[in-house]
C-alpha positions as CSV (number, residue, x, y, z in Angstrom):
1,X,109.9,-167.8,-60.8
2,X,109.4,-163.9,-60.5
3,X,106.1,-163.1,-62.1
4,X,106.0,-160.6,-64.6
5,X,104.4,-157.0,-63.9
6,X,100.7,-156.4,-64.6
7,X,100.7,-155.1,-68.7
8,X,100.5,-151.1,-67.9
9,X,103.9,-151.9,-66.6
10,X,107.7,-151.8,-68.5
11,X,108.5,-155.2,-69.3
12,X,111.2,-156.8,-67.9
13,X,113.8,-157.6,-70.4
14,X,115.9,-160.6,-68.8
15,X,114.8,-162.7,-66.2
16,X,116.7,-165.0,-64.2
17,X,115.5,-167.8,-61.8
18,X,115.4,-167.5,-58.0
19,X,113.7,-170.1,-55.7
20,X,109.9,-170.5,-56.0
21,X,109.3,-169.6,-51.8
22,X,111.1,-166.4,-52.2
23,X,107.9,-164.5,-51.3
24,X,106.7,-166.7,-48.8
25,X,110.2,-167.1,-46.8
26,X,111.3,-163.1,-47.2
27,X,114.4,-161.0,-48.3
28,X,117.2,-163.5,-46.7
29,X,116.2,-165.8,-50.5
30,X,117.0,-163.3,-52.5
31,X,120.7,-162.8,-51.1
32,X,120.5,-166.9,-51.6
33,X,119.7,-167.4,-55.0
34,X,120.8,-166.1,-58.5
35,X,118.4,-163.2,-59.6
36,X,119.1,-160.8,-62.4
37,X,116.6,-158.7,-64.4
38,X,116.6,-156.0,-66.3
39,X,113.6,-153.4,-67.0
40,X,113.2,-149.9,-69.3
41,X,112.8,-147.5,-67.2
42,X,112.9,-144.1,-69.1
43,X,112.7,-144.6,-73.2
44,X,114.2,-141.8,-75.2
45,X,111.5,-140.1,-77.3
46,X,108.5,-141.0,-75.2
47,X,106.2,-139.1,-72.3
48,X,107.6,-135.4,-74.0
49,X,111.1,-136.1,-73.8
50,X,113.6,-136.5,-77.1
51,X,116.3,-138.0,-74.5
52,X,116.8,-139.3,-71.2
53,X,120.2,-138.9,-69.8
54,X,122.6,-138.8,-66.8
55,X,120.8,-141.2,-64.4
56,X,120.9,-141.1,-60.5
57,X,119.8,-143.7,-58.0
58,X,118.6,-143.8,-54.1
59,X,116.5,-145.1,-51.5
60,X,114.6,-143.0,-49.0
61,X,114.7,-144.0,-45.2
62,X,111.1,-145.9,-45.7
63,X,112.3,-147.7,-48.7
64,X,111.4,-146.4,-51.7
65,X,113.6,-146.5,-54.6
66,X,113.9,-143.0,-56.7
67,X,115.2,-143.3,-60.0
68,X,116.4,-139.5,-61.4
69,X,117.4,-138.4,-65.2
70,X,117.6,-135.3,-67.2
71,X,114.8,-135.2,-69.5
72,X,116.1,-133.8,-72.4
73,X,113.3,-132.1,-74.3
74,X,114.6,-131.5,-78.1
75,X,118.0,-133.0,-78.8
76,X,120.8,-135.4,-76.8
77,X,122.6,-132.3,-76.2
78,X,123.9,-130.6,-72.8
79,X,122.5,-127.9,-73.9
80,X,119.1,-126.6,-73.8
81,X,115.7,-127.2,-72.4
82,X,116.8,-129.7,-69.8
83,X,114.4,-130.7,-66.6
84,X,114.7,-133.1,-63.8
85,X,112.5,-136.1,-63.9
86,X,111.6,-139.1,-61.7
87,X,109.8,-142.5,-61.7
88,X,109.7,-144.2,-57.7
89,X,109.4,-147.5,-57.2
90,X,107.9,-149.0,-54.2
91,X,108.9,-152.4,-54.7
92,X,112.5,-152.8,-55.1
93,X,112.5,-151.6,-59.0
94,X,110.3,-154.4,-60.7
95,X,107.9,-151.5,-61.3
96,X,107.5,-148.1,-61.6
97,X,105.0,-145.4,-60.6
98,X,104.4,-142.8,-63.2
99,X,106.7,-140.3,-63.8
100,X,107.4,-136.9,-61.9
101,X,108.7,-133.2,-63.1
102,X,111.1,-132.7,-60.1
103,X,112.8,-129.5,-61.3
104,X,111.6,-127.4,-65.1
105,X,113.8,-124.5,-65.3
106,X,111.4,-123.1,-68.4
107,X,113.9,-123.2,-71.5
108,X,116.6,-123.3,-69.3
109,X,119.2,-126.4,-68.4
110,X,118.7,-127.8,-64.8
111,X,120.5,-131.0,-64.5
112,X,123.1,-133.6,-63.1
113,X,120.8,-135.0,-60.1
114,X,122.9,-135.9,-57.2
115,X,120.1,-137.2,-54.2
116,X,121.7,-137.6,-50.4
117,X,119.1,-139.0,-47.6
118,X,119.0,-137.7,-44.4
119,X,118.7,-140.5,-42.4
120,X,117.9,-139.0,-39.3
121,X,115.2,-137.1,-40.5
122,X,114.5,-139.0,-43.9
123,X,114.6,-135.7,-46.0
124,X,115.6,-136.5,-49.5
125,X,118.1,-133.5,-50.6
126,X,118.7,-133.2,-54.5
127,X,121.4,-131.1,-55.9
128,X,121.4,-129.8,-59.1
129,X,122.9,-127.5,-61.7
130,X,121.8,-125.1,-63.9
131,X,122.5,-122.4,-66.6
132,X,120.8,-120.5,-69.6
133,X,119.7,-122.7,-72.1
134,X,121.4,-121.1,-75.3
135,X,125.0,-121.6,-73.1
136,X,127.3,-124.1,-74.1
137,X,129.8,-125.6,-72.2
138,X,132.9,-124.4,-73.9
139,X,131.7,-121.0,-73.9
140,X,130.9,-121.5,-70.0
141,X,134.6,-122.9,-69.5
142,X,136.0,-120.0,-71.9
143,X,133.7,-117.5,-69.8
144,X,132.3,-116.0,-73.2
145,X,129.0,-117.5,-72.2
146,X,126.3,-115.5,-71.5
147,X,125.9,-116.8,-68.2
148,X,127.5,-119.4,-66.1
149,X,126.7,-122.7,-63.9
150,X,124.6,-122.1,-61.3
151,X,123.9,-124.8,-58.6
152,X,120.8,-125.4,-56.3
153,X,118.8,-127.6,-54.1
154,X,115.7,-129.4,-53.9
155,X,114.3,-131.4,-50.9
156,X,111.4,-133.7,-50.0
157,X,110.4,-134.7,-46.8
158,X,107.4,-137.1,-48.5
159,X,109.3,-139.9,-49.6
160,X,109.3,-138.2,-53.2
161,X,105.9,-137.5,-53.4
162,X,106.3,-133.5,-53.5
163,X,109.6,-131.5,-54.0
164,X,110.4,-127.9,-52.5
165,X,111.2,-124.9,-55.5
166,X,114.5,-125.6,-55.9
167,X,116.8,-123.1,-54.3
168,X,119.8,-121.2,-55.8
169,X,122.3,-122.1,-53.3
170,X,126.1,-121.2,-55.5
171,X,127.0,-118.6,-53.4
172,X,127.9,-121.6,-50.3
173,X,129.0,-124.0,-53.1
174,X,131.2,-122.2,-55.9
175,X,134.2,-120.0,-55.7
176,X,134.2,-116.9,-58.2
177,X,137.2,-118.5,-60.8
178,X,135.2,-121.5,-61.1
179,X,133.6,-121.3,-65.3
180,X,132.0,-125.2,-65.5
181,X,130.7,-126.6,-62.3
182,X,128.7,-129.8,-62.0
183,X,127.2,-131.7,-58.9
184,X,127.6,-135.9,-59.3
185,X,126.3,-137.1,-60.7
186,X,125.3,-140.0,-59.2
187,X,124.4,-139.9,-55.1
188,X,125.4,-138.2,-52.4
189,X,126.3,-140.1,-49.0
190,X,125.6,-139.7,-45.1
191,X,128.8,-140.2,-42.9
192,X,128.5,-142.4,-39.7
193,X,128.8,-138.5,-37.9
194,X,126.0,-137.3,-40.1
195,X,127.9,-135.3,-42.2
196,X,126.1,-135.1,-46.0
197,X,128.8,-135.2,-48.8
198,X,128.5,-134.4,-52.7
199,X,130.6,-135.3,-55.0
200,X,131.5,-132.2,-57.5
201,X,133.8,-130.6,-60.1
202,X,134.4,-127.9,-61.8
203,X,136.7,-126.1,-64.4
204,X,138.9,-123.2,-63.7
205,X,139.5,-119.8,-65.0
206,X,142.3,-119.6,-67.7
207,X,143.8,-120.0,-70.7
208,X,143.9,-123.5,-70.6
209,X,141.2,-126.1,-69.7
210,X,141.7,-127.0,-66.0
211,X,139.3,-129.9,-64.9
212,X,139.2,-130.9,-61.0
213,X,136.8,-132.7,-58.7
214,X,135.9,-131.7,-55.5
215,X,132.8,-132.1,-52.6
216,X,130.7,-130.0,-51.1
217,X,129.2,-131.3,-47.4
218,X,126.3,-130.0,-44.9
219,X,126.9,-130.2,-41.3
220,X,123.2,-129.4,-40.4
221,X,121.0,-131.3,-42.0
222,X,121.1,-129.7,-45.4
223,X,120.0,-126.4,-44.5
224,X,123.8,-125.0,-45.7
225,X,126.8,-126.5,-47.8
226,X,130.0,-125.4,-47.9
227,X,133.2,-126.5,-50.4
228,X,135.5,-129.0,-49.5
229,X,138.6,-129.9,-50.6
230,X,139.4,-130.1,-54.1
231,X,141.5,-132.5,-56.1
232,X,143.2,-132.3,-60.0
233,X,144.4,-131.5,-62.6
234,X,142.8,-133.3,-65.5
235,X,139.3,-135.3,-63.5
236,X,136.3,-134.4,-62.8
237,X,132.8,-136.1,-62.3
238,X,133.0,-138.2,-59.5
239,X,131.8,-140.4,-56.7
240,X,132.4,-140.9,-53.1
241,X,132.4,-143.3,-50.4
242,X,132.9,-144.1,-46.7
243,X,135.6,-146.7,-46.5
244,X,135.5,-149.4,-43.2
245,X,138.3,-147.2,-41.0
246,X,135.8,-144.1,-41.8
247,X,137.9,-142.4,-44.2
248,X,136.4,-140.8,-47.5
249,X,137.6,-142.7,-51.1
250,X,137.1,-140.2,-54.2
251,X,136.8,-142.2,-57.9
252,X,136.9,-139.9,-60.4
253,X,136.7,-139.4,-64.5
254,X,140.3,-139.4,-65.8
255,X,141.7,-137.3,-68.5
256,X,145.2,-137.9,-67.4
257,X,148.2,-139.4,-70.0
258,X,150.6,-141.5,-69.2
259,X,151.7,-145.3,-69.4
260,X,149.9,-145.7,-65.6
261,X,146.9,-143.1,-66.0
262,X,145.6,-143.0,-69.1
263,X,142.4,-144.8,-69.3
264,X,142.4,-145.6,-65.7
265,X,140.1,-144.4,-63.0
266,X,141.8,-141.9,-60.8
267,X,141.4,-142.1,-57.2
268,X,142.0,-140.1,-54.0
269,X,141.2,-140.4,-50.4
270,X,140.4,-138.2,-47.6
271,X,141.3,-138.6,-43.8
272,X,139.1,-135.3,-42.6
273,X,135.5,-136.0,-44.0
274,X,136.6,-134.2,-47.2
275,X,138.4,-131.1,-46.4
276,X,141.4,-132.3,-47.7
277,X,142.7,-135.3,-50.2
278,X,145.2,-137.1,-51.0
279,X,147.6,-137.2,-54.0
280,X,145.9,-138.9,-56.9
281,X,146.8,-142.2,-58.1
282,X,145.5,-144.5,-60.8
283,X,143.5,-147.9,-60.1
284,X,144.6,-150.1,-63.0
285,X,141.9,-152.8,-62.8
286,X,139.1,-150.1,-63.5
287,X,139.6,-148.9,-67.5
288,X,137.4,-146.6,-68.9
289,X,136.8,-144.6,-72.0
290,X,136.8,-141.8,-70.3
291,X,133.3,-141.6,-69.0
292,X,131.2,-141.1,-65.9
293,X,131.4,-144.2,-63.4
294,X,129.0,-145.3,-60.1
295,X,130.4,-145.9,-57.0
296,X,128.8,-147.3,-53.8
297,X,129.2,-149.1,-50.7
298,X,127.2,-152.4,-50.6
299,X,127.8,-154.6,-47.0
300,X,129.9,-153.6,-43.9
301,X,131.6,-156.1,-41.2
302,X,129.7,-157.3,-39.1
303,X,126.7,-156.8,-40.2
304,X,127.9,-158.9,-43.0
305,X,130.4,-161.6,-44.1
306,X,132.4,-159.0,-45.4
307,X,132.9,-155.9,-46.8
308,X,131.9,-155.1,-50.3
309,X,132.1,-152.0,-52.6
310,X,130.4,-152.0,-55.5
311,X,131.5,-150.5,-59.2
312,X,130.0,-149.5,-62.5
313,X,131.3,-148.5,-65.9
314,X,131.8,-149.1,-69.2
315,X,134.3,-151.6,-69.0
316,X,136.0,-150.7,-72.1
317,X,139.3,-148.4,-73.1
318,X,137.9,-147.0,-76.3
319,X,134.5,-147.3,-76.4
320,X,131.4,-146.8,-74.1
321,X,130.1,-150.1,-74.5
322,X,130.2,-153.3,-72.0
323,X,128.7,-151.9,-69.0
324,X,130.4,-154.2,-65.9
325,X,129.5,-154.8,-61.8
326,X,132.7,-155.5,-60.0
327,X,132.6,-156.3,-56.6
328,X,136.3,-155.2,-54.4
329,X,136.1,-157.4,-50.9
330,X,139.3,-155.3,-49.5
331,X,137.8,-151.2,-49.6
332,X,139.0,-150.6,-53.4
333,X,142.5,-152.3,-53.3
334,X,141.4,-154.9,-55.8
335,X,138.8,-155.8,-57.8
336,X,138.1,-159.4,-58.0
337,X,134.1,-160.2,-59.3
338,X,133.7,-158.5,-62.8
339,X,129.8,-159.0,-64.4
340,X,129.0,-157.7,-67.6
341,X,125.7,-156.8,-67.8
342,X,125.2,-155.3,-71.3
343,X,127.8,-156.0,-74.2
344,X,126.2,-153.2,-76.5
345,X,126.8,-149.3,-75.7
346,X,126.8,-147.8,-72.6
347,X,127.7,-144.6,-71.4
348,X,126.6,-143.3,-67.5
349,X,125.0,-145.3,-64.4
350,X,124.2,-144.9,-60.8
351,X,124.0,-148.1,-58.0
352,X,122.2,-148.4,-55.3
353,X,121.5,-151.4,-52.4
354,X,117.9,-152.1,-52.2
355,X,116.0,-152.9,-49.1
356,X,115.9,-156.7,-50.2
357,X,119.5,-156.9,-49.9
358,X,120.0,-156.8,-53.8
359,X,121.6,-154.2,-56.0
360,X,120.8,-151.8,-58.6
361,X,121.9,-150.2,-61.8
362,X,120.3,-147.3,-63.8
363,X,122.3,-147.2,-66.9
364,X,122.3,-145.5,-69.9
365,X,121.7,-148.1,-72.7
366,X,121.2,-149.2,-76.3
367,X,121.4,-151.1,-79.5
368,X,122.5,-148.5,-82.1
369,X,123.8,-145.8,-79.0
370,X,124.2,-145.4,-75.7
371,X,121.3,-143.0,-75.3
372,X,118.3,-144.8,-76.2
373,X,117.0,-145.8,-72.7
374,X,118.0,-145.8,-69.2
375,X,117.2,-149.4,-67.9
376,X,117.6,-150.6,-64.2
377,X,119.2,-153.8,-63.7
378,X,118.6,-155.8,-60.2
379,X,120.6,-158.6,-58.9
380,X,121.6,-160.8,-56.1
381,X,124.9,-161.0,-54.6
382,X,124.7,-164.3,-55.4
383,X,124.1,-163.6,-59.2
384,X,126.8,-161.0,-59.2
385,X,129.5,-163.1,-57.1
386,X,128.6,-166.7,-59.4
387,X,132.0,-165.5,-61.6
388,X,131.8,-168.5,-63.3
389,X,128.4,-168.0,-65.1
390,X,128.4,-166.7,-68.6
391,X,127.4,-163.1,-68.4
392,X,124.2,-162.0,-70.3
């Protein structure tokens, strides 16, 4: 049985059995055996911070695990004094190092972390967003704020030790009748050609709200972005991956009506590394309440048995409550391995595949609300695909 963490460290909230030579025999156990656990990673109201929100997930080249969240520092609101936090774990999430100020824009919002590794290099680009803390985001959208969204760019090249001053970089990455604008959140991802991709959206100028997604990509290493193609009406945060034949899948938050789109993730893909996408249509097996969602790819033929994306949302058409992993063996077609992992509310998440060959989920979760904490849940593949266990 897992041992629990020393007591300076979070406790770990539910712990599931795994074999007893897991440490002696290595990672290839882990994939073997049902493992979940869950662990607190930020708790609103602690360490300065009234809220933690909006949580993003990644793993550096050497294999440490970054876990990002706005720290929000005197409400839940959007609004505000809003900085960029960040705990690391060096040990596949069942603990966590102390946590960092990443990005402190005074009394000013900087938000929505969306990380993207290099893996050539192992530089850790984080894009962000920004704008004047008294600013709300209607007034943005209805251009009556007093500013507007700004975006910009962090980077690391020590595994997350130490970040650059971030760098105003909206000029590359927003057109001038974009109002709202907001990177991820989420992760970023590294084609097979090397190309860095971020998953957007923004609002347009006019009399009516118009919400659309869209990416923005590097083709040298991060050192310059420029827009790709965009995708709407009526979606907007999103997340991207590289599907099997190479092309690019876009799932994105729905605001759609209609007997076939309403409360229905809307999806697009991309045969040109972004520049262009597809017409939208509407995955039925992935309800929502309209709310953010995480996306990722977890295994690839050969190098696997098969290939397996990975999903996480709310699973739930009114309420953000009964965050679910499902597992699609065929590139998003269909959706067969559904795990609930918390019943109670839930609201945003980010995945990522861990060195060990398990996967992660840093959710937003609570008793009373969705905001309370953001907790990380780890599991095996053979947890997640044993569909005929009772979820926790």
């Amino acid at each position: 049985m897992l041992s629990r963490p020393p007591a300076n460290r979070l406790a770990i909230l539910t712990l599931s059995l795994i074999c007893t030579g897991c440490a002696a025999t290595g990672d290839k156990c882990l994939t073997d055996q049902p493992l979940f656990e869950q662990t607190e990673v930020f708790v609103s109201g602690q360490e300065g911070y009234h809220t933690y929100r909006i949580p993003s997930l990644i793993v550096t080249k050497k294999g440490t695990l970054l876990a990002f969240a706005e720290g929000r520092k005197n409400s839940r609101s959007d609004t505000g004094d809003i900085d960029i936090v960040l705990r690391r774990s060096l040990d596949n999430g069942r603990t966590w190092l102390p946590m960092q100020l990443v990005a402190d824009h005074d009394h000013d919002t900087i938000g929505n972390p969306c990380p993207v590794v290099d893996r050539r290099t192992g530089t850790i680009w984080l894009l962000l967003t920004g704008n004047p803390g008294q600013d709300r985001e209607d007034a943005i959208i209805a251009s009556t704020a007093a500013g507007t969204r700004t975006v910009w760019i962090t980077s690391s090249r020590d595994d997350g030790l130490t970040w650059s001053p971030p760098r105003d970089i909206t000029a590359q990455t927003k057109r001038e009748n974009w109002t709202w604008y907001a990177t991820g959140p989420g992760c970023g991802i590294q084609l097979a050609c090397g190309r860095m991709v971020i998953p957007c959206d923004h609002n347009v100028a006019g009399p009516t709200i118009v919400r659309r997604s869209h990416v923005i990509y590097s083709d040298d290493g991060g050192l310059t972005w420029r827009i790709g193609g965009d995708i709407g009406p009526d979606v907007n945060e999103c997340q991207i991956v590289e599907l099997a034949d190479g092309n690019l899948m876009l799932n994105m938050r729905n605001y759609a009506k209609g007997p076939c789109a309403e409360k229905r993730r809307a999806v697009a893909t991309s045969v040109d590394g972004g520049i262009t996408w597809s017409d939208i249509w509407y995955d039925q097996a992935l309800i929502e309440p309209v709310c953010q969602a995480a996306l990722i790819r977890v295994t690839r033929r050969p190098a696997a048995d098969r290939h397996r994306l990975l999903f996480a949302n709310p699973a739930n058409s009114t309420k953000r409550e009964k965050m679910t992993l499902r597992l699609s063996y065929d590139e998003g077609r269909t959706w067969p391995v559904a795990r609930e992992i918390h019943a109670g509310p839930t609201a945003y998440s980010a995945l990522a595949t861990l060195p060990d060959h398990t996967v992660g989920c840093l959710y937003e979760r609570g008793r009373q609300h969705s905001y309370e904490t953001l907790t990380f849940a780890r599991c095996s593949l053979a947890w997640l695909e044993e569909t005929t266990r009772k979820s926790p």
